[in-house]
LOKE-624773 format. One record per residue: residue in three letters; chain; z, x, y of N, C-alpha, C in turn. Coordinates in pm, 1 decimal. Atoms other than C-alpha are relative to their C-alpha. Example, Ala and Ser with C-alpha at 12.3 -4.5 7.8 and 13.67 -1.06 7.14 Angstrom:
BEGIN
rest/kette/n_pz/n_px/n_py/ca_pz/ca_px/ca_py/c_pz/c_px/c_py
Ala/A/0.0/89.0/-119.0/780.0/1230.0/-450.0/0.0/90.0/120.0 .
Ser/A/-6.0/-82.0/-119.0/714.0/1367.0/-106.0/73.0/-77.0/109.0 .
REM end
This chain:
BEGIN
rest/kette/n_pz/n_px/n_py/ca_pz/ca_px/ca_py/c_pz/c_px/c_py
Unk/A/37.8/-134.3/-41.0/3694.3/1183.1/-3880.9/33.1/23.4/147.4 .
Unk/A/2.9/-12.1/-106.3/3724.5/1125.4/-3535.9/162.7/20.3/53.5 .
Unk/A/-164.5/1.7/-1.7/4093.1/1067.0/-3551.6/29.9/174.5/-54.0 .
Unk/A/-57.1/-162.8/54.3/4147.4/1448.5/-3738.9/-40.0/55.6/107.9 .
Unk/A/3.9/-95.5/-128.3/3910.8/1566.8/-3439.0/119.1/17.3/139.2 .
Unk/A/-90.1/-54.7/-86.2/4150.1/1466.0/-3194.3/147.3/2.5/-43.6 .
Unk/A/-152.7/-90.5/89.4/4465.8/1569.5/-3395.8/-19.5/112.8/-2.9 .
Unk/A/-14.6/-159.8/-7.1/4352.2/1879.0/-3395.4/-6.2/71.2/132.5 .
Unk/A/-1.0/-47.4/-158.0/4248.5/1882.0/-3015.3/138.1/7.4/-7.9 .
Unk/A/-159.6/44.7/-95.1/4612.5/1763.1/-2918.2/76.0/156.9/-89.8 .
Unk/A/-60.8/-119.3/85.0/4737.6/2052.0/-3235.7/-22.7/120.5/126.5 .
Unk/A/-38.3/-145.5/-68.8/4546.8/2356.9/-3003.6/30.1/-35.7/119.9 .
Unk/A/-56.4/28.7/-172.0/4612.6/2202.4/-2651.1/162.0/18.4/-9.9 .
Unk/A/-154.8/-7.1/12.2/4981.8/2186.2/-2752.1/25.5/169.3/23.9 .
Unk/A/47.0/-172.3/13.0/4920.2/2582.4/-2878.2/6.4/41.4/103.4 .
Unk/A/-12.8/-59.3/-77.9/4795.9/2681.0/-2607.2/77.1/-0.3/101.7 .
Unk/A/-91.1/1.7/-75.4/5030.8/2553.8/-2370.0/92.5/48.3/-32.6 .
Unk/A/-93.6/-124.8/57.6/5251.6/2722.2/-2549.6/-1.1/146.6/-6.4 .
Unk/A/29.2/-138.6/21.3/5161.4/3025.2/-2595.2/-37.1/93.3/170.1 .
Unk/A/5.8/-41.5/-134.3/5053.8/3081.9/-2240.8/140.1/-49.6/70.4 .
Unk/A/-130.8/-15.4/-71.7/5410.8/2965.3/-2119.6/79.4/107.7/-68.7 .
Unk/A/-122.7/-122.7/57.8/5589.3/3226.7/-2374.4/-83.1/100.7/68.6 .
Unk/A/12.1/-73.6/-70.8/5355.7/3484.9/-2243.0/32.3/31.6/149.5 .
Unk/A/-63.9/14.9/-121.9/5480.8/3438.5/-1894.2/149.3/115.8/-26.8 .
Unk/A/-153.4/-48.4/37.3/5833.7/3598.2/-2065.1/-37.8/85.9/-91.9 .
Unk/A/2.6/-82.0/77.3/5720.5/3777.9/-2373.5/-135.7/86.0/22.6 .
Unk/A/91.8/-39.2/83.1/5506.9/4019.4/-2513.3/-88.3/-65.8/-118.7 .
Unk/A/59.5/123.8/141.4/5221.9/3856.7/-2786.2/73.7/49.0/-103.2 .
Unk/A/-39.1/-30.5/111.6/5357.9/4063.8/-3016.0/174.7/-34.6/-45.5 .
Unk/A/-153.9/19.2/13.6/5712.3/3952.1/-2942.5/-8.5/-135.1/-70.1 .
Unk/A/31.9/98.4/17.1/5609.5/3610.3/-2997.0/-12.7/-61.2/-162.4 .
Unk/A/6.9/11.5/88.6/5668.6/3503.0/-3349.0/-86.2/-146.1/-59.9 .
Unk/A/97.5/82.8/20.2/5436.5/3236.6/-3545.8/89.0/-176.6/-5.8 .
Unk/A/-146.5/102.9/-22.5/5794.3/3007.8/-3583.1/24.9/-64.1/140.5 .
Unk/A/-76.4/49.0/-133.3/5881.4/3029.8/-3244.7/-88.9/-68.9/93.8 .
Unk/A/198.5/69.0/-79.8/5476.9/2909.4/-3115.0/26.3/-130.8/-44.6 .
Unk/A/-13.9/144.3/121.9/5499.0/2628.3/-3437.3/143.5/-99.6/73.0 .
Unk/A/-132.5/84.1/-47.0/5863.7/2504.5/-3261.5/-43.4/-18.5/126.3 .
Unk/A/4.2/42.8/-179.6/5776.2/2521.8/-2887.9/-105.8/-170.6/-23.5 .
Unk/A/94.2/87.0/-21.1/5459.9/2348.0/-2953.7/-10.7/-165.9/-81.3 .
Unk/A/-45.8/99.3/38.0/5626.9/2102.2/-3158.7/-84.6/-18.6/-153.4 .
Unk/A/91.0/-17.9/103.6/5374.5/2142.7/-3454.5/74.6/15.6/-98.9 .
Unk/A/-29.2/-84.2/138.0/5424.7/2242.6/-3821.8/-80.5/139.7/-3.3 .
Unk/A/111.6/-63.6/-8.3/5283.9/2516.3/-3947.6/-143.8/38.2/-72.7 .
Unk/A/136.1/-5.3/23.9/5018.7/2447.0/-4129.1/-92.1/-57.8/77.7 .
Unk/A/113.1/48.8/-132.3/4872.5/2274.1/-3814.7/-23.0/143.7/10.8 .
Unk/A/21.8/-179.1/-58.6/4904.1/2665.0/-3673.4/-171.3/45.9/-106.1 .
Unk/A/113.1/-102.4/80.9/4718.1/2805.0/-3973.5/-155.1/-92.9/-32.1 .
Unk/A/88.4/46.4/63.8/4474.3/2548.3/-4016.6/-135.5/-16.6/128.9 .
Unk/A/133.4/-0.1/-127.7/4322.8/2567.7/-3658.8/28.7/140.0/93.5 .
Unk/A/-6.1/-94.2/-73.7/4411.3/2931.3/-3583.0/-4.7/129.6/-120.6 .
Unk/A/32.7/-62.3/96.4/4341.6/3254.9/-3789.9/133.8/95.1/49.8 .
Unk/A/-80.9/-59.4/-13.7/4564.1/3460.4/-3582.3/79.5/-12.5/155.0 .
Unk/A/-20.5/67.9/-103.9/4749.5/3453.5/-3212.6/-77.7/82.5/107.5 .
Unk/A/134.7/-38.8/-52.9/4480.8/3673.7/-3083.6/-133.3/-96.8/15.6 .
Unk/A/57.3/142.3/56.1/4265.2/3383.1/-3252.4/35.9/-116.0/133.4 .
Unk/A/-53.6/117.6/-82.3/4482.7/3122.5/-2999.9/-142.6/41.9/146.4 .
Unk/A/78.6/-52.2/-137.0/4359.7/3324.1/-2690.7/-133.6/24.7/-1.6 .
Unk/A/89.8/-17.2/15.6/3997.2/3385.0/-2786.5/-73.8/-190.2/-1.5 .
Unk/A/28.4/185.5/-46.0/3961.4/2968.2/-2829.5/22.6/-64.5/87.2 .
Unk/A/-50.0/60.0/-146.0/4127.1/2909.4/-2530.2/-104.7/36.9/94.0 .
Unk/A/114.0/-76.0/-36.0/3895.7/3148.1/-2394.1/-162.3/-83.3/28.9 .
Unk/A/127.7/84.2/25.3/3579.0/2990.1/-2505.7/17.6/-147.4/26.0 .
Unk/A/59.8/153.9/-61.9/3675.9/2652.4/-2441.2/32.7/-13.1/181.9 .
Unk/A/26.6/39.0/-142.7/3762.5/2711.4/-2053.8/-136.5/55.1/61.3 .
Unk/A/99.0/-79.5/-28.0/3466.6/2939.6/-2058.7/-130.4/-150.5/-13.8 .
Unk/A/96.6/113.0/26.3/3263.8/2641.5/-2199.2/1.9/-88.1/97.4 .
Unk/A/-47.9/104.9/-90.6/3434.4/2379.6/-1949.4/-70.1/28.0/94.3 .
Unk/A/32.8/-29.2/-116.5/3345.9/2624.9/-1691.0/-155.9/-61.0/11.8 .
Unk/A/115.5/-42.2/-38.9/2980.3/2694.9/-1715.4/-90.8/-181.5/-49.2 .
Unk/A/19.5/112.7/40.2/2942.2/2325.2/-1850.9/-50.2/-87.9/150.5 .
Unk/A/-8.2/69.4/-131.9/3013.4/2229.8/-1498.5/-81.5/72.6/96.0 .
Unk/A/47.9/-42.7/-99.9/2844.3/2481.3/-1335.1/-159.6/14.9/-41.7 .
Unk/A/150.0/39.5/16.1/2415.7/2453.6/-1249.8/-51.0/105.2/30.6 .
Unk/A/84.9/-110.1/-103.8/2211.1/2728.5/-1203.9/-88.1/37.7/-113.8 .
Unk/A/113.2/-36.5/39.4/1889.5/2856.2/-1370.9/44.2/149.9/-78.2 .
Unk/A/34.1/-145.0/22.1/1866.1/3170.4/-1610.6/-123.6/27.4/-37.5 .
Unk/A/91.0/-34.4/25.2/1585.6/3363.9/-1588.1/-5.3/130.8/-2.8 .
Unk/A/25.0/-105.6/57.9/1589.9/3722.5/-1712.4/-108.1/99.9/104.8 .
Unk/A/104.2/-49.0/-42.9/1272.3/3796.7/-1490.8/96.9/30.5/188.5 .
Unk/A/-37.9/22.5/-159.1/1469.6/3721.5/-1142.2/155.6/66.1/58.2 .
Unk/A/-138.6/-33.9/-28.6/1772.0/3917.5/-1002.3/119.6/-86.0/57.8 .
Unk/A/-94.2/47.1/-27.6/1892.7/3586.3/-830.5/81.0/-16.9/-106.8 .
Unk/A/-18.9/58.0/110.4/1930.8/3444.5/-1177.4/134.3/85.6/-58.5 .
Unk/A/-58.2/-102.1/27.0/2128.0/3773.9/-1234.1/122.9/-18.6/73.0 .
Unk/A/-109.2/-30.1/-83.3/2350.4/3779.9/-950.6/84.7/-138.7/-34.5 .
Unk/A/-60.1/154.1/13.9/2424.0/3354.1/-993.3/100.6/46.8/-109.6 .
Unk/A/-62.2/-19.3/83.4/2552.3/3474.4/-1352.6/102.0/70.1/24.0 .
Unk/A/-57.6/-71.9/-16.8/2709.6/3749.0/-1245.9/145.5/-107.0/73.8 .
Unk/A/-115.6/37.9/-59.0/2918.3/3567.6/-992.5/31.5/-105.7/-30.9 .
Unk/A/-93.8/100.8/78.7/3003.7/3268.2/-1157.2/124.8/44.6/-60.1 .
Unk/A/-79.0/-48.9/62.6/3138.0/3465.7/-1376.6/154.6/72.8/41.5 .
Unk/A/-128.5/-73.9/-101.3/3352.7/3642.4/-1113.6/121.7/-131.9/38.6 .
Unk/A/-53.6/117.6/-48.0/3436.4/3311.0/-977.4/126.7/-65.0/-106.2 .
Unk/A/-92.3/44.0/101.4/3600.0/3174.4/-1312.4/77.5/98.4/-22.0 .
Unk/A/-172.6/-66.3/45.1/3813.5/3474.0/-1392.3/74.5/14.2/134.6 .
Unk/A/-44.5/16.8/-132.1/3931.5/3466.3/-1021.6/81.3/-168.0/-42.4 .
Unk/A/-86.0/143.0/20.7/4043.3/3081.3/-1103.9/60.7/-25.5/-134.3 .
Unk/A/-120.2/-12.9/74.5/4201.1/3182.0/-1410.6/41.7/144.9/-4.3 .
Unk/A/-61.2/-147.1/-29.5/4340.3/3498.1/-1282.2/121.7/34.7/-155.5 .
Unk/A/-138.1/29.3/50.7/4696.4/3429.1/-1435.3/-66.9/68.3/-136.1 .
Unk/A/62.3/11.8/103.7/4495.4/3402.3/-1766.2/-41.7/132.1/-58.3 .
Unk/A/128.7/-140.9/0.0/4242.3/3713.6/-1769.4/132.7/130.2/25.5 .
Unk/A/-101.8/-84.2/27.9/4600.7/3900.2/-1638.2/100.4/15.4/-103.4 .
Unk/A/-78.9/8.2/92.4/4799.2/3805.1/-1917.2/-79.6/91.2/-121.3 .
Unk/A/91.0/-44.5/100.0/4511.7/3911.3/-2153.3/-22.9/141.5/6.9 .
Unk/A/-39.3/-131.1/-56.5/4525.4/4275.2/-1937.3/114.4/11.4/-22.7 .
Unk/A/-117.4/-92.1/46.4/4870.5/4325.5/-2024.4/48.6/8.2/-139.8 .
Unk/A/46.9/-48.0/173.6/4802.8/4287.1/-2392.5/-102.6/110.0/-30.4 .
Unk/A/113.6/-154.7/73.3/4538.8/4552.0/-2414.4/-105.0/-99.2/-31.8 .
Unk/A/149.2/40.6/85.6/4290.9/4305.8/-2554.5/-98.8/-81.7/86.4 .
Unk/A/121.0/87.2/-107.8/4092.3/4117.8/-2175.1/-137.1/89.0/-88.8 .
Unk/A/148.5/-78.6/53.6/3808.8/4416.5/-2284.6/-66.2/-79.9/-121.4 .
Unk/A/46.6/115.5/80.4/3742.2/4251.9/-2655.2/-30.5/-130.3/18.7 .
Unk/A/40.3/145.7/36.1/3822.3/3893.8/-2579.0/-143.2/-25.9/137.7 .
Unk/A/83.9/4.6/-84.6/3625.6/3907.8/-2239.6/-142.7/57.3/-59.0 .
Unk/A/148.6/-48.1/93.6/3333.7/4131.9/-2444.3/-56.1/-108.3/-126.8 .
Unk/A/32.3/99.2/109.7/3330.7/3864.0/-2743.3/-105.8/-97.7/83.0 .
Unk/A/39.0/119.1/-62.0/3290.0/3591.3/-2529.7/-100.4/3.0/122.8 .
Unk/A/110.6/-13.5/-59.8/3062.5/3718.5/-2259.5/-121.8/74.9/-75.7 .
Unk/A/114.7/-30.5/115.0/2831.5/3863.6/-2547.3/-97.9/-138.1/-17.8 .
Unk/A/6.8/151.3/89.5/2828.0/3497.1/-2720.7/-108.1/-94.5/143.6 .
Unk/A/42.4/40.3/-68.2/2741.6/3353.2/-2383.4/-127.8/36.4/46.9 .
Unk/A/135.2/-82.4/-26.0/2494.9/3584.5/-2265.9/-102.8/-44.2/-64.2 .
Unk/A/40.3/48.1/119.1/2328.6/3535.8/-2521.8/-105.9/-150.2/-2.3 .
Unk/A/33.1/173.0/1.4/2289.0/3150.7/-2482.9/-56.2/-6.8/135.6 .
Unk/A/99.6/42.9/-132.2/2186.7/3134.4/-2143.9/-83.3/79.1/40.6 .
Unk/A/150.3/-75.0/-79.7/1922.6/3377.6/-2109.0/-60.5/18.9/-124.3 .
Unk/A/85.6/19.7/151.4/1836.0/3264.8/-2470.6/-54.7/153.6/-24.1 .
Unk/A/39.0/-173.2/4.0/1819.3/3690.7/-2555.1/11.1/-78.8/-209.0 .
Unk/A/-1.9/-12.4/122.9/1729.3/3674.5/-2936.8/71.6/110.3/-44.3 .
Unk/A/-116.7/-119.5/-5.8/2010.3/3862.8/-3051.4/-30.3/138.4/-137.4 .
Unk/A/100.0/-144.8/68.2/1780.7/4106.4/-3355.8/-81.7/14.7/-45.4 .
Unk/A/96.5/-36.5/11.6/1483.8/4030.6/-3270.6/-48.6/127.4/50.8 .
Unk/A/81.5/-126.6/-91.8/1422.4/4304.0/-3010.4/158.3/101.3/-14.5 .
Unk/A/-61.7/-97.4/9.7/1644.4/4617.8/-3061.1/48.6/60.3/169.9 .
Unk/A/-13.5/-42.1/-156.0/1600.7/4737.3/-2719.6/58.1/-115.9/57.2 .
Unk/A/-77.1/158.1/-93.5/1700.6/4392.3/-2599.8/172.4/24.1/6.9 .
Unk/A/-132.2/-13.7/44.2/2017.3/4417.3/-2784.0/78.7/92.1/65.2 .
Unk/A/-108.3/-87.6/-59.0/2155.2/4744.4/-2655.3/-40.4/-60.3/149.4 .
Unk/A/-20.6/1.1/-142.2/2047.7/4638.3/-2327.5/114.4/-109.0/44.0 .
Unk/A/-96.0/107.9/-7.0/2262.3/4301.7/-2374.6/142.6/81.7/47.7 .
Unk/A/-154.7/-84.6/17.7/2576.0/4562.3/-2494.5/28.9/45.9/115.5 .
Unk/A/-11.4/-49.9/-87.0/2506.3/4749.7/-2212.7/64.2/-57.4/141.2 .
Unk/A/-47.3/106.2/-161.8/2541.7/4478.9/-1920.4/162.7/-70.4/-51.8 .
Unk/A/-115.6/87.0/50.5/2802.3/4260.2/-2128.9/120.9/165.6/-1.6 .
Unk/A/-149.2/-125.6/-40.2/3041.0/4650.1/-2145.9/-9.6/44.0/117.8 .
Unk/A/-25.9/-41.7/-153.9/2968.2/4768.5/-1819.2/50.7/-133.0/68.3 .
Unk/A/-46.3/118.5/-88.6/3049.3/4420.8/-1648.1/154.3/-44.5/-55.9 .
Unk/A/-89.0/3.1/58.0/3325.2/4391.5/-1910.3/132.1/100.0/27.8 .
Unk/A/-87.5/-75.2/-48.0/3490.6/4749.7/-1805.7/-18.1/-18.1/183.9 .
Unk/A/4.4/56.9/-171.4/3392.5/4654.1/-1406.2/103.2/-82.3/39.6 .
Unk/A/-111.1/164.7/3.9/3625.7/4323.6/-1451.6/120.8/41.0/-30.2 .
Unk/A/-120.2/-31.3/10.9/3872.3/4512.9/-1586.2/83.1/54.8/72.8 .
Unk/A/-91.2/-125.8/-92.3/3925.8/4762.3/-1300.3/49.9/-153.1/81.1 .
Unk/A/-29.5/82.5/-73.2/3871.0/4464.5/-1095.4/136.6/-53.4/-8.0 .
Unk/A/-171.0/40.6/62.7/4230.4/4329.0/-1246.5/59.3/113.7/47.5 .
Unk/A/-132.4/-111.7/-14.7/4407.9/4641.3/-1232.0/-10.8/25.3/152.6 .
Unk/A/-12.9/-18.7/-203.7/4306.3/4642.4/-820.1/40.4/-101.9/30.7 .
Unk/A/-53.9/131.1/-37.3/4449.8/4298.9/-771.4/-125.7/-6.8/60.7 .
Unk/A/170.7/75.3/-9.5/4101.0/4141.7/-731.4/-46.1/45.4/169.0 .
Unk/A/48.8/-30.4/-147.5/4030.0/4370.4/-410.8/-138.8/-45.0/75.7 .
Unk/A/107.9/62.7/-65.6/3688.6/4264.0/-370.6/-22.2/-125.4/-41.2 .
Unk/A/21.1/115.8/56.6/3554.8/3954.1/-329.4/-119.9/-35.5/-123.4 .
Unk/A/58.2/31.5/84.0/3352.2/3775.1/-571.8/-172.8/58.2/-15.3 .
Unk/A/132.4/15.6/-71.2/3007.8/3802.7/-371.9/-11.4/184.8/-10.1 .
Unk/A/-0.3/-149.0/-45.6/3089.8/4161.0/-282.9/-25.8/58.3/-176.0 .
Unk/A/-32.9/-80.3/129.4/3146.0/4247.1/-678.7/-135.6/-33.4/-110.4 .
Unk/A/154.9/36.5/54.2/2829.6/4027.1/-780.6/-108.8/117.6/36.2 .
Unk/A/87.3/-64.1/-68.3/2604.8/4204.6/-533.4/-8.0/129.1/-70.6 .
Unk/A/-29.8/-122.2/-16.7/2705.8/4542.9/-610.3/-38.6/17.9/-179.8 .
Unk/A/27.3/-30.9/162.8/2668.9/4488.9/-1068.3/-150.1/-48.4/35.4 .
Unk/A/105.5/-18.6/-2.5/2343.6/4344.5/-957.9/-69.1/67.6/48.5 .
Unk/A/93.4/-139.9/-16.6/2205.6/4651.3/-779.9/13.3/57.5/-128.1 .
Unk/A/-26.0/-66.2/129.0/2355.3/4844.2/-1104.5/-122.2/-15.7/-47.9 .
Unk/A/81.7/47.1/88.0/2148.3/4639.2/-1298.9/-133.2/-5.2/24.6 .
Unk/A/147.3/18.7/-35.2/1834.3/4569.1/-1103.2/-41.2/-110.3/-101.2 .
Unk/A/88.1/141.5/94.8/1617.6/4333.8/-1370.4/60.2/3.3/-126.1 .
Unk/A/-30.2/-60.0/152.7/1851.1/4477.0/-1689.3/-11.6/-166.3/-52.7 .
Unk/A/-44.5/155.0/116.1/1963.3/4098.2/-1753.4/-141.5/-105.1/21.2 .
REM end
């Protein structure tokens, strides 16, 4: 078992290195499922068997540097406290700032808004342990912070990351006040 786990690591690490060097040159949509399966040296039922689609690629890639990140990084959530708020906040700034490249590639597909909304939902979620339907009101308030911080990040990209991190924290946590 352990052997298939990392056959399949080495399968999407291959992937993704792939797929993030053709985006460098193509469009995703230029990008055919052949020409991913050949770079990355794979077959393709490796492809289909650890990817649903190549939207799919980038959404796992996603979540596992997202995971790596916050894996590594220490800080307290507490819902009640605006530091707790702002820490999140700017972590968060911090990592798409150190995968810029990444988060821009995903802006010139049209789809940073979704995969960035998926995955800061999912997260959210987990570290401020929000029961996701128990409380109704909770919930839209989640939607609320996770799309406003989600369309915030986006301008942020399209300004070439004019403000800094601190400056862009500060400023969603006034927004917010105690929302998160």
């Amino acid at each position: 078992m352990d052997k298939q786990l990392t056959l399949n690591q080495s399968i999407k690490e291959a992937v993704f290195e792939s797929i993030l060097q053709m985006l460098n040159t193509k469009n995703l949509d230029e990008i055919s499922i052949s020409q991913l399966v050949q770079k990355a040296g794979i077959c393709r039922s490796s492809y289909y068997r650890n990817f649903d689609s190549k939207e799919d690629i980038l959404i796992q890639y996603m979540n596992l540097i997202y995971a790596e990140h916050f894996k590594n990084t220490n800080f307290t959530c507490n819902r009640e406290n605006n530091e707790s708020a702002y820490n999140f906040i700017y972590q968060r700034l911090c990592f798409i700032k150190k995968h810029k490249n990444f988060f821009i590639i995903l802006n010139k597909e049209k789809i940073l808004y979704s995969v960035l909304y998926q995955t800061d939902l999912t997260y959210l979620h987990h570290l401020f342990q929000y029961k996701k339907q128990d409380d109704l009101l909770e919930s839209y308030q989640v939607a609320i912070a996770v799309g406003t911080t989600t369309a915030v990040i986006n301008e942020w990209i399209h300004s070439g990351f004019k403000e800094t991190e601190h400056e862009l924290a500060t400023m969603l946590t006034t927004i917010f006040g105690t929302l998160l």
